[in-house]
C-alpha positions, 0 to 999 in steps of 0.5 A: 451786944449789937449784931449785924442782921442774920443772912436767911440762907437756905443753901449749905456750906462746905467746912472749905475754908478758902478764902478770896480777898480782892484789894481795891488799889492792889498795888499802892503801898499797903495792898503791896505790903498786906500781900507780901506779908500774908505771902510772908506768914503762910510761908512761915517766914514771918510771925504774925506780930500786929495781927489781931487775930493771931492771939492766942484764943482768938482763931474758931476753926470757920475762920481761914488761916493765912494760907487759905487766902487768895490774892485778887484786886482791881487797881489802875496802876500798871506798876506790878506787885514785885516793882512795887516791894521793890520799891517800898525795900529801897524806901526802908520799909519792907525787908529786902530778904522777904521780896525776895521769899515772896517774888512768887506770890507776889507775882501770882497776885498780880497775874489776879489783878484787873482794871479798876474804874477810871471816872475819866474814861468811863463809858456808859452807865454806872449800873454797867460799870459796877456790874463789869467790877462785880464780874471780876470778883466772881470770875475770881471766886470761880476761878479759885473754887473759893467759898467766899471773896472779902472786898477791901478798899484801900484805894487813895482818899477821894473827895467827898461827893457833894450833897447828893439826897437822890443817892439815899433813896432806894429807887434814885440810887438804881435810877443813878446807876441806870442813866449815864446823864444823872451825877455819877456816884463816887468810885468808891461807891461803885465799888461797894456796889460791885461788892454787893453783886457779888455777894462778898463782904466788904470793908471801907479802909478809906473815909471815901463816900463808898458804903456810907450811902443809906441806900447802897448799907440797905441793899447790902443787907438785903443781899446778905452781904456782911460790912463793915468801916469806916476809915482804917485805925492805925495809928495817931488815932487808935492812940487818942481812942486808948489814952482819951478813955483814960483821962475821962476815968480820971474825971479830967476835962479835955480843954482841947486836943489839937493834932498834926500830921506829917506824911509823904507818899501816895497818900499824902500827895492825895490828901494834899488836896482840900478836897480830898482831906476834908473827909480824913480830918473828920473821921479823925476827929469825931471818935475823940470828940464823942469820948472827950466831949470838946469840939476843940480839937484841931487837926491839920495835915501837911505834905512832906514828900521826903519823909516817903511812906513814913508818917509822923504825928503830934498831940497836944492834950491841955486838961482841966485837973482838980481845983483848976490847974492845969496838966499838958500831955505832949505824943509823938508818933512816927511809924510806916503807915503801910505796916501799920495797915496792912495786918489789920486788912489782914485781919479784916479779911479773917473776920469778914469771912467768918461772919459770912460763914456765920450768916451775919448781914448788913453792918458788923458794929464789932469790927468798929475795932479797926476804923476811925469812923464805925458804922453801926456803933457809937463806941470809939473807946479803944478798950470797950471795942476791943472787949466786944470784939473779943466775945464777937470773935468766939460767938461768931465762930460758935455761930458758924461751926453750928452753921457749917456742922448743920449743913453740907453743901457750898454755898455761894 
């Protein structure tokens, strides 16, 4: 099994299990409805139903539970969390009973909230952007008595950044960072940075430039920073990554696998935009051409603004059977993309903390689990990943039970 880089660390920890996590884009729809719904299970007014981490077994003691969690993020909406659930309980989405429950905590959670990184108004240097970001998280983190804050980006897609080789090179990228006149990096990547200043682990919900950069993943490391991405595994995607493997055991041939995407909301007036969509599209398609072995995969996505938050996909399979003919397998998949997401930022959260408790640096390849486009793996079969989480699951937590059984200090 492949490891994220051990941390050398020669501070201790306590056995605290409190736990920041600070969304970037706090108040679009699935920072709203993680936040609700961790709001929702700590109280106990839910069941942690969709939550990987919440089967049985798979809880080591290290790993926060969802009342140890803190709310905290950057965003520059001005709509609080509560309008927010409100607003998604009108669409259908989230239950009204449970915005009511959770009004407080919603509200605390806003209070954490802090303004993001808006590229149009920026003044001076990347380096001083993402050093007032990094600010934030540890003020956060201080502000708390947390033992350690989980980035997470779930900010809307942005436009892949042109070719920039300078931003893979160690030295070019802090070069960039420092003079205000050279091409900026994207925000999502400022973000990443920020993350890494802090010391928090991170993950990329998003197919936005942010870690991806060669050297930003390298300075991670260095820094004994944890991450992992790319892209969230919600739906369409996570059901071609289980019914792919199947029909390559059963040594048919995939001829093609087009896909189509209807979604309303946010994000999909963001991926309207050629630009923005470019990098969606990619990171749906490469995991199934790795398992299928075709090219042939055309996908598309198109705005529909009355379907709201809901979104709908279609799959048309045709494959090569025995002597030649031919088999078509037809999916649809119509679900709030939100509740699909929010659980697994959920998840991410638990998990990015307790490789941080164990040690772990640099990209974690078995939370390639969650994402459409891994880092650090080639493994895109739904089954394998799971498999591979599940054992990373229990020797992570064995690894930082020992760690925290071997020392006695905080560690931050």
């Amino acid at each position: 099994m492949t490891h994220a880089r051990t941390r050398e660390t020669t501070s201790a920890r306590t056995s605290s299990r409190a736990t920041g996590l600070w969304l970037v884009g706090a108040r679009g729809s699935v920072a709203t409805t993680a936040v609700l719904g961790l709001a929702a299970l700590a109280g106990g007014h839910a069941e942690p139903t969709g939550c990987v981490t919440a089967r049985p077994g798979l809880a080591p003691d290290p790993m926060p539970d969802f009342e140890d969690i803190v709310v905290g993020g950057h965003d520059l909406s001005a709509c609080p969390l509560p309008k927010r659930a409100e607003a998604l309980a009108d669409a259908g989405m989230l239950p009204p009973r449970l915005v009511t429950l959770t009004r407080d905590a919603l509200e605390t959670a806003d209070a954490q909230v802090r303004p993001g990184h808006d590229p149009a108004r920026a003044e001076g240097s990347g380096q001083a952007t993402a050093e007032r970001l990094a600010a934030d998280i540890v003020a956060f983190r201080e502000r708390h008595s947390l033992e350690r804050v989980v980035v997470i980006d779930v900010a809307s897609t942005e436009p892949l950044p042109e070719p920039a080789p300078e931003h893979d090179d160690d030295a070019l990228l802090l070069a960039a960072l420092a003079d205000p006149d050279r091409a900026p990096l994207p925000p999502s990547s400022l973000y990443a940075y920020a993350a890494i200043l802090a010391g928090a682990p991170y993950a990329a919900f998003t197919p936005s430039a942010s870690m991806a950069l060669p050297a930003l993943a390298r300075l991670a490391t260095e820094h004994g920073v944890p991450f992992a991405g790319q892209d969230g595994k919600t739906g369409q995607t996570w059901l071609r990554t289980v019914v792919a493997p199947a029909l390559a055991a059963r040594h048919l041939r995939v001829l093609s696998w087009s896909g189509t995407n209807l979604l309303g909301g946010g994000d999909g007036a963001t991926l309207a935009d050629p630009n923005a969509v470019s990098s969606k599209l990619g990171s749906k398609s490469r995991g199934l051409q790795a398992i299928t072995g075709t090219d042939s995969t055309p996908l598309h996505i198109d705005y529909v603004p009355d379907l709201g938050d809901v979104k709908v996909a279609w799959d048309h399979v045709h494959v090569e059977g025995f002597l030649g003919s031919r088999l078509t397998l037809q999916t649809t998949w119509s679900a709030y993309d939100s509740m699909l997401a929010a659980p697994l930022v959920l998840d991410l959260t638990r998990l990015l903390a307790l490789a941080h408790a164990a040690g772990l640096a640099g990209p974690v390849p078995e939370l390639g689990f969650f994402f459409k486009d891994p880092w650090g793996t080639g493994v895109h079969d739904a089954a394998a990943q799971a498999r591979l989480l599940d054992d990373w699951i229990r020797e992570t937590g064995s690894r930082a039970s020992a760690s925290g059984a071997a020392t006695g200090r905080s560690h931050r």
